[in-house]
Legacy VTK file of the C-alpha trace (Angstrom):
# vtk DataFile Version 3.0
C-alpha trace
ASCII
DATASET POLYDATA
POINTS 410 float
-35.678 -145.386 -84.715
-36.919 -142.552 -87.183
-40.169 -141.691 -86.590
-43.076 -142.520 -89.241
-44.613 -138.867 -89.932
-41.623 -136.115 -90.452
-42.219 -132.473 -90.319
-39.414 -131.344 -92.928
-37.124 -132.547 -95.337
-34.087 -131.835 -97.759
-33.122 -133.141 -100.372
-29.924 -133.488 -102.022
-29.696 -132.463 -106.100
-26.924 -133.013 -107.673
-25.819 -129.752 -109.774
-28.565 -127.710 -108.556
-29.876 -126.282 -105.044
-31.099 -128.647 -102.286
-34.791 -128.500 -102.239
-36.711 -128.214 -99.077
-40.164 -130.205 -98.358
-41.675 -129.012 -95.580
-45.347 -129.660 -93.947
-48.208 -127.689 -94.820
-46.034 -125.434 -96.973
-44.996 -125.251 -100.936
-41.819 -126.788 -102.014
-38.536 -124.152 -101.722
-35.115 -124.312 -103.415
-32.558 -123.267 -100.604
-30.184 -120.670 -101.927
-26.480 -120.240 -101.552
-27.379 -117.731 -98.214
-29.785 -120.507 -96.935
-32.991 -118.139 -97.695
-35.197 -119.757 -99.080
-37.478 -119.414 -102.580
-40.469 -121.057 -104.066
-39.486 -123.906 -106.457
-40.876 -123.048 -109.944
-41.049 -126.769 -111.220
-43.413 -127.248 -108.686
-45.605 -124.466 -108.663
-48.329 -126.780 -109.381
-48.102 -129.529 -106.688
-49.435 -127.263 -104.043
-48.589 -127.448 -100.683
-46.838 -130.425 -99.151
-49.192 -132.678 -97.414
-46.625 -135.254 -95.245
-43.717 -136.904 -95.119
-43.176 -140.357 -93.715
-40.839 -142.835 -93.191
-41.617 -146.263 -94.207
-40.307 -149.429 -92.948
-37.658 -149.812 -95.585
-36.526 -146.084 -94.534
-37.182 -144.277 -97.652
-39.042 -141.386 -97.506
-42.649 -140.885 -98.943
-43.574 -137.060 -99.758
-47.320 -136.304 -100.321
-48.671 -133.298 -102.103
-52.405 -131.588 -102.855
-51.934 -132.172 -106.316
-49.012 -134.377 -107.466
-48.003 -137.810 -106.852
-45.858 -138.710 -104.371
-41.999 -138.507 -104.380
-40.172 -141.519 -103.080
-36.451 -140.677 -101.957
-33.435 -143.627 -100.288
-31.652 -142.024 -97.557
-29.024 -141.322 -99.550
-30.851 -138.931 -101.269
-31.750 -136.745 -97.975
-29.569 -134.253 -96.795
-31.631 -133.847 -93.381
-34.669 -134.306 -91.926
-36.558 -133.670 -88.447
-39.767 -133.330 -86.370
-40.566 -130.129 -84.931
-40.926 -131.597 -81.701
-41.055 -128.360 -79.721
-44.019 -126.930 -81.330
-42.193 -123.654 -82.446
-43.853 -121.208 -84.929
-42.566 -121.871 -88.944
-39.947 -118.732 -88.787
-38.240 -119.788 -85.501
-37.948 -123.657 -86.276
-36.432 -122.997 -89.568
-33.808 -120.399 -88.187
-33.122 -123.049 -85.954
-32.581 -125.524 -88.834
-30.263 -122.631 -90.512
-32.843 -121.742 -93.302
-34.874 -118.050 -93.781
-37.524 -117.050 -95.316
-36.601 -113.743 -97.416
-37.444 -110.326 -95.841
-39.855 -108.852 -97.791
-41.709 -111.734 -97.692
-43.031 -113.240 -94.474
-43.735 -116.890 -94.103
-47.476 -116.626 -94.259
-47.583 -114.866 -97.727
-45.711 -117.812 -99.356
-48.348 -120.313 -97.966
-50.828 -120.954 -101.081
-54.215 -121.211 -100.208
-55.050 -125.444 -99.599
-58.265 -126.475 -101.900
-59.850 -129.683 -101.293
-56.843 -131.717 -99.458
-56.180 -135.180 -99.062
-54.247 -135.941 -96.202
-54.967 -139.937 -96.617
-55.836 -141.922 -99.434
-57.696 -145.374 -99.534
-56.068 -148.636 -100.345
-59.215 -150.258 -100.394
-62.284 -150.008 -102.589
-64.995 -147.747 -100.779
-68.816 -148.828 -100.498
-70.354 -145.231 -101.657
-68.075 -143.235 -103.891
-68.209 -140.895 -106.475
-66.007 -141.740 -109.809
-64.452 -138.693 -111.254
-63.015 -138.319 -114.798
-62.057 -135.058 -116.947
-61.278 -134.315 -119.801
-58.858 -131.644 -120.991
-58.100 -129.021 -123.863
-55.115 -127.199 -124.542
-55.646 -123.505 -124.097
-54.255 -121.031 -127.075
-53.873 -117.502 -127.419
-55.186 -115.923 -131.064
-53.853 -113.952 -132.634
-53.498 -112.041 -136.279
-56.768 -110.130 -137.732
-59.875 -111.762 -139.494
-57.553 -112.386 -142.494
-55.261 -114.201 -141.197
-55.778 -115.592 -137.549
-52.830 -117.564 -135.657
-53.115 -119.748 -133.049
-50.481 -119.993 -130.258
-50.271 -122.800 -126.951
-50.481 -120.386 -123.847
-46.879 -121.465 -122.369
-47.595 -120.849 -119.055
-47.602 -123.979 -117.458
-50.468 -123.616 -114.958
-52.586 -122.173 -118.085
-51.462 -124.382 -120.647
-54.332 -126.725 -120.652
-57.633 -126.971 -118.791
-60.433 -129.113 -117.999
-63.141 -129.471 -120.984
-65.648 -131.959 -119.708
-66.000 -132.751 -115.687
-67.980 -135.864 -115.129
-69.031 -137.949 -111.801
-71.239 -140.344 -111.136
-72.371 -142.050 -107.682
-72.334 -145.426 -107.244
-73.037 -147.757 -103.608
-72.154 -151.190 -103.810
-71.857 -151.064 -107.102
-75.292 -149.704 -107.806
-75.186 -146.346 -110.036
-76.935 -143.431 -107.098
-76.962 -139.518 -107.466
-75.271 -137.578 -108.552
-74.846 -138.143 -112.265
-72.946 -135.057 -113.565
-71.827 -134.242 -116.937
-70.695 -130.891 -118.179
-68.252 -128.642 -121.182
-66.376 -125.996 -120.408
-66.720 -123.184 -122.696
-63.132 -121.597 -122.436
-62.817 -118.850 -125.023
-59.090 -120.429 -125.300
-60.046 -123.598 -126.423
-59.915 -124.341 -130.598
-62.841 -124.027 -132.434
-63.357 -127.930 -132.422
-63.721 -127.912 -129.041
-66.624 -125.903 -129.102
-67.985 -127.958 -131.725
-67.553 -131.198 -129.588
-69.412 -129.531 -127.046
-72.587 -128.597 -128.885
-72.235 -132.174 -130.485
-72.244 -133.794 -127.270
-75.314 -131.959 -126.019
-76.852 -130.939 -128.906
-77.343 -127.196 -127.426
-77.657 -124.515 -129.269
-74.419 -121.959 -129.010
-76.389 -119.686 -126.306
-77.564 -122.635 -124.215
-74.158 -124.082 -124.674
-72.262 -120.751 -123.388
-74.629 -120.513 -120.466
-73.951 -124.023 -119.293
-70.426 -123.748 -119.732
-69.660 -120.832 -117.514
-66.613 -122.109 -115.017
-68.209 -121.014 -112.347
-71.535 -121.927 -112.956
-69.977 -125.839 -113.339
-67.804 -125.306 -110.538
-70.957 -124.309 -107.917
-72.714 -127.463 -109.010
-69.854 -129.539 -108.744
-69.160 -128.579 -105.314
-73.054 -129.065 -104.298
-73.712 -132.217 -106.366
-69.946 -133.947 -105.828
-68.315 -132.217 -102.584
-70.989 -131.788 -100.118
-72.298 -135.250 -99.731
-68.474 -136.028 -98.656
-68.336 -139.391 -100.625
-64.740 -140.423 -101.380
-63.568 -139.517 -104.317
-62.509 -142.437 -106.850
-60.393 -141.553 -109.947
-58.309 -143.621 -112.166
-55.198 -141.932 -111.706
-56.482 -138.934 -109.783
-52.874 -136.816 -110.972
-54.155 -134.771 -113.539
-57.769 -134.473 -112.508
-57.306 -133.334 -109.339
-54.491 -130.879 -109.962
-56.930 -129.360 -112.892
-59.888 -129.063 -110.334
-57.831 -127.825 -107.608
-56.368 -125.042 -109.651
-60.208 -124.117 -111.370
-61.545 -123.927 -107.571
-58.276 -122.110 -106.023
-58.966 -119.530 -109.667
-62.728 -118.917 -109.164
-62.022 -119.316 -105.000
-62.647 -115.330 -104.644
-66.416 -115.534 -106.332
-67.540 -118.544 -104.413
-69.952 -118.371 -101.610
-68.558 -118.250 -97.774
-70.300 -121.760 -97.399
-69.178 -122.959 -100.862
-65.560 -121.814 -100.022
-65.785 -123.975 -96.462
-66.645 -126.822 -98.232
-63.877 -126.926 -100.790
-60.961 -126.284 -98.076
-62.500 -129.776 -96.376
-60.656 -132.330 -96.532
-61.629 -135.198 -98.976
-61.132 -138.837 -99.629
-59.800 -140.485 -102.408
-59.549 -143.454 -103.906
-56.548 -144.150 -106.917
-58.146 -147.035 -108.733
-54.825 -147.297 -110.844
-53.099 -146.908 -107.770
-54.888 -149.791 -106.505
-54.295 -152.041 -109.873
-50.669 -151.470 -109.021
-51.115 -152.972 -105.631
-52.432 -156.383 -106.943
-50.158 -156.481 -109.297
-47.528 -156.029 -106.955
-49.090 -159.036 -104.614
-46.494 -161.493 -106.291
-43.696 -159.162 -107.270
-39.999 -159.195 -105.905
-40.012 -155.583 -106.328
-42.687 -152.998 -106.141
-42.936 -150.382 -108.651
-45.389 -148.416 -110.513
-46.980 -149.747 -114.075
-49.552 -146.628 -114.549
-51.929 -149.022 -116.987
-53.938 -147.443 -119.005
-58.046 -147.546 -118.162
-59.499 -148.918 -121.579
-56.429 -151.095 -121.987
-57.251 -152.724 -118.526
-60.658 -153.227 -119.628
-60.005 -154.691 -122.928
-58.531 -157.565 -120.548
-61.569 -157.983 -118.531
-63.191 -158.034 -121.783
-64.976 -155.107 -121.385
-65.298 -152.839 -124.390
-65.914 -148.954 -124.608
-67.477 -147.631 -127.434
-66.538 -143.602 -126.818
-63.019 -143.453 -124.907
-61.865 -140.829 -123.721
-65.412 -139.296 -123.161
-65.110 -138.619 -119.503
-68.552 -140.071 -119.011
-68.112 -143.007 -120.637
-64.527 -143.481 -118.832
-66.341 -143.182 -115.914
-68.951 -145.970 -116.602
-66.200 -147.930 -117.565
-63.907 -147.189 -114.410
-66.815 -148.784 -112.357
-66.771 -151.842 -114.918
-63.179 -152.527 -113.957
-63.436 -151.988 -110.263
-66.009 -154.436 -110.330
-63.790 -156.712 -111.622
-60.707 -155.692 -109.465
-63.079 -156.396 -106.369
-63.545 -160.118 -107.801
-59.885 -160.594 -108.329
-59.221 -159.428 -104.615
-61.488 -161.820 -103.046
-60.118 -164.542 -105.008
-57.370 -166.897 -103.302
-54.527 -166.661 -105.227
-53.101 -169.699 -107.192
-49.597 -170.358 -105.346
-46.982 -171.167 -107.950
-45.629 -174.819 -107.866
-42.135 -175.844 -108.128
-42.356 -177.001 -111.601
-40.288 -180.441 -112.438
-40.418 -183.205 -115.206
-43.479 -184.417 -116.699
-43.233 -188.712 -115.597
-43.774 -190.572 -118.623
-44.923 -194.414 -118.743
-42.527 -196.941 -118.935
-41.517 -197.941 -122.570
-43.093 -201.015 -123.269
-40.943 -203.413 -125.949
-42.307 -202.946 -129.141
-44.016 -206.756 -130.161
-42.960 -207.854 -133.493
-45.919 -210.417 -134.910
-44.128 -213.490 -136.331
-44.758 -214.926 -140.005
-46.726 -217.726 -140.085
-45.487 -219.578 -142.867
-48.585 -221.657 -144.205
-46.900 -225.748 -144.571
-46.631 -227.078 -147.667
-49.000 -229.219 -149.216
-47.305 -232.385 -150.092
-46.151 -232.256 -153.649
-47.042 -235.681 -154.983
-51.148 -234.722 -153.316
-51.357 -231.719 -154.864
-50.223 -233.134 -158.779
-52.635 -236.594 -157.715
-55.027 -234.284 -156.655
-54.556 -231.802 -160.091
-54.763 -235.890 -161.943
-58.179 -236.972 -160.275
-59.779 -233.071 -160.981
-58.745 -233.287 -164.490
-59.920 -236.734 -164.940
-62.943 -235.642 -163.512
-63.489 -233.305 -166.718
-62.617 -229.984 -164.688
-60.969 -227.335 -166.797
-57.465 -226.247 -166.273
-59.029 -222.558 -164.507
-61.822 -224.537 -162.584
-58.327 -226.903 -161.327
-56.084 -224.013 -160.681
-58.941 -221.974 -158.423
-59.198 -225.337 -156.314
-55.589 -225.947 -156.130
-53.789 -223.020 -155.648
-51.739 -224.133 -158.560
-51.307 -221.538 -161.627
-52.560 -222.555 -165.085
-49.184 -223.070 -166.443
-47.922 -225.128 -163.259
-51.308 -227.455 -164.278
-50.309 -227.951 -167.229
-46.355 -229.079 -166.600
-48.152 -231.536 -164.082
-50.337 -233.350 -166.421
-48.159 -233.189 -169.402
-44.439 -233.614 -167.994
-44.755 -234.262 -164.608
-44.402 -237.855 -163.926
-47.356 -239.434 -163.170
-47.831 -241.047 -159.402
-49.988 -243.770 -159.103
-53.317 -243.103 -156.627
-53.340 -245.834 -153.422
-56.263 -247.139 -155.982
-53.640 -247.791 -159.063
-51.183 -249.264 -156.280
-50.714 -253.029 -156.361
LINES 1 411
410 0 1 2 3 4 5 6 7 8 9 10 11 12 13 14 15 16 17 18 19 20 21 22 23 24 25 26 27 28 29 30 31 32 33 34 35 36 37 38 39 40 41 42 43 44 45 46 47 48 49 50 51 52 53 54 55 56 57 58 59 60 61 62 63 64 65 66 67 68 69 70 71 72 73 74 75 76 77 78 79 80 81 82 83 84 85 86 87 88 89 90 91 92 93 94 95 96 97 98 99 100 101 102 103 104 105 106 107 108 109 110 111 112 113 114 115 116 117 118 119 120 121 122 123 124 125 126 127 128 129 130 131 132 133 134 135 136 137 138 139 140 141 142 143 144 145 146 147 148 149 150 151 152 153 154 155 156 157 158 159 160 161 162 163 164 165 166 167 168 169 170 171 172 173 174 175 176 177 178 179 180 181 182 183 184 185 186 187 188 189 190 191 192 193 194 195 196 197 198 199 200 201 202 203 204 205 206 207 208 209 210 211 212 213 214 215 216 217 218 219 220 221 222 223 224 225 226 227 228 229 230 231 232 233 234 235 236 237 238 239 240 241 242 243 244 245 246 247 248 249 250 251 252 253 254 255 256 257 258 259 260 261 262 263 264 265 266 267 268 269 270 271 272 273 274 275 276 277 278 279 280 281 282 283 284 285 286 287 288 289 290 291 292 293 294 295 296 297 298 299 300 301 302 303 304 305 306 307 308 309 310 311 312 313 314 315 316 317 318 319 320 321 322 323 324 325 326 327 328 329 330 331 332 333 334 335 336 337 338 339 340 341 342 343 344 345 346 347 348 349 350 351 352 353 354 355 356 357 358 359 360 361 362 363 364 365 366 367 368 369 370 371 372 373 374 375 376 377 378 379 380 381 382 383 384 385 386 387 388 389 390 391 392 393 394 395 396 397 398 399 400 401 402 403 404 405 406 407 408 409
């Protein structure tokens, strides 16, 4: 049976050069003469983390600062262990691959900054939430009469982080450290800069002092690294990769101590990961949704105000995991197997019969009409007592032929 953690991988691409994945190392493209190169497209994953095997034999590759790539079997050209414990150079020429002369092995190692060789599936106790927000960085250009602004197109400079916030919660209680600062990156636009001094109301020295990268970066790593709290994000992707490449940037001006601590390893927590997990509790098949924070809180009926403000997001991913945590200690509501609603039996419809009143015997009726009028009753006071209509009266007493009372009788 294949064995759960892998040492190296390759992977088949159509139309294109196999790619090799390979433990503690960057991603390479294997050329034509089996030497291998640094893949480009993934110059900003970092270094791969590990490979495993799962139970339904697809392969899981983990990076410092990418998500993971999920490949069939089909899609793997080889893979292997390095049992034997050999040193990089010898186990790959045993495999058939090379690194390139001029280069050894250890120079195409990049530096690892804060790795994170497992990640939680459950909620931790203590934890620091992490957001960040970015800017795309520009390059100006023209004179004061006419000033252009171009996107930097490298891709590992293209955008930046603007505004790196944290705060510490345990059990759901907000603790230190609550940490909230701007990046003052000369390649940011304009309006950036005016966000910033918005958002703290500085004043454009106090702002530029405050926003110095490394300045943030040495209080992030005292305030938010060394207490070694996991690290919770919601959807950790870009934050991480952003941080990562600040720290690995400003790595040569950091303290020996400061530089120990960020080459730790660290814990996170993927809240969005984690959404995807409950959601997949009752699914057929498991795949990735990637909701969106504020959307998931607008169904927990929880409203923010200032989204994407990286503070506020983070107030707001605490909100939600409170209410993840309720939905996980819930017991789910199993499904029925739905069928027919019973109605009652019909019950025969009753039809009310006509009572049709009986006839008052005609010859009573005129006698009786005879002995009212004789009386001195009018024909209206005769026709209310009778029932008989003012012209049937009068055919009785006129035309009508007269029947003798049991009085007039003989």
């Amino acid at each position: 049976m294949m064995p759960t953690n892998l040492t190296l991988l390759e992977r088949k691409i159509s139309n294109n050069l196999n790619c090799l994945y390979f433990v503690n190392h960057p991603v390479y493209r294997i050329q034509k003469d089996h030497q291998l190169a640094l893949a480009s497209e993934y110059s900003l994953a970092g270094n791969v983390t590990e490979i495993i095997c799962d139970e339904q034999q697809r392969y899981h590759i983990l990076f410092v600062a990418r998500k993971e790539i999920v490949l069939t079997e089909k899609k793997v050209a080889k893979v292997t262990n390095n049992q034997l414990g050999q040193d990089t150079v010898q186990f790959l020429a045993t495999l058939g691959y090379q690194f390139p002369p001029a280069q050894p092995a250890g120079e195409l190692s990049q530096p690892t900054i804060l790795p994170s060789p497992t990640e939680l599936s459950e909620c931790p106790t203590a934890y620091v939430i992490i957001d960040c927000e970015f800017g795309t960085r520009f390059r100006r250009n023209g004179s004061a009469k006419a000033v252009s602004w171009h996107v930097i197109e490298s891709p590992e400079l293209r955008a930046s982080i603007f505004q790196l916030s944290a705060i510490g919660f345990s059990h759901h209680t907000q603790t230190a450290p609550f940490f909230n600062h701007y990046f003052d990156d000369p390649n940011f636009l304009p309006d950036k800069k005016l966000a910033g001094l918005s958002a703290t109301g500085l004043t454009t020295v106090a702002y530029k002092a405050q926003g110095d990268p490394l300045t943030i970066l040495k209080a992030f790593i005292q305030q938010v690294i060394q207490p070694q709290l996991p690290l919770v994000f919601w959807d950790q992707t870009q934050d991480m990769k952003h941080i990562r490449l600040l720290l690995t940037q400003y790595y040569q001006q950091l303290t020996p101590t400061e530089q120990q601590l960020v080459s730790r390893p660290v814990t996170i927590f993927d809240a969005q990961a984690y959404t995807n997990t409950l959601i997949n509790r009752g699914n057929h098949k498991v795949g990735s949704h990637d909701l969106p924070l504020n959307g998931l809180a607008a169904l927990f009926n929880i409203s923010n105000p200032h989204q994407h403000n990286a503070i506020w997001d983070v107030q707001t991913t605490e909100l939600v995991m409170v209410k993840l945590a309720e939905l996980t200690h819930q017991t789910p509501v199993i499904t029925t197997p739905p069928a027919p609603v019973a109605l009652p039996a019909t019950v025969p419809a009753v039809v009310p019969s006509i009572q049709t009143p009986s006839p008052t015997p005609q010859h009573a009726s005129h006698a009786q009409v005879h002995q009212l009028r004789a009386r001195g009753k009018t024909y209206r006071e005769i026709a209310a007592a009778t029932g008989f209509s003012i012209s049937g009266i009068n055919y009785i007493l006129k035309k009508a032929r007269s029947i003798p009372t049991r009085s007039e009788s003989v």
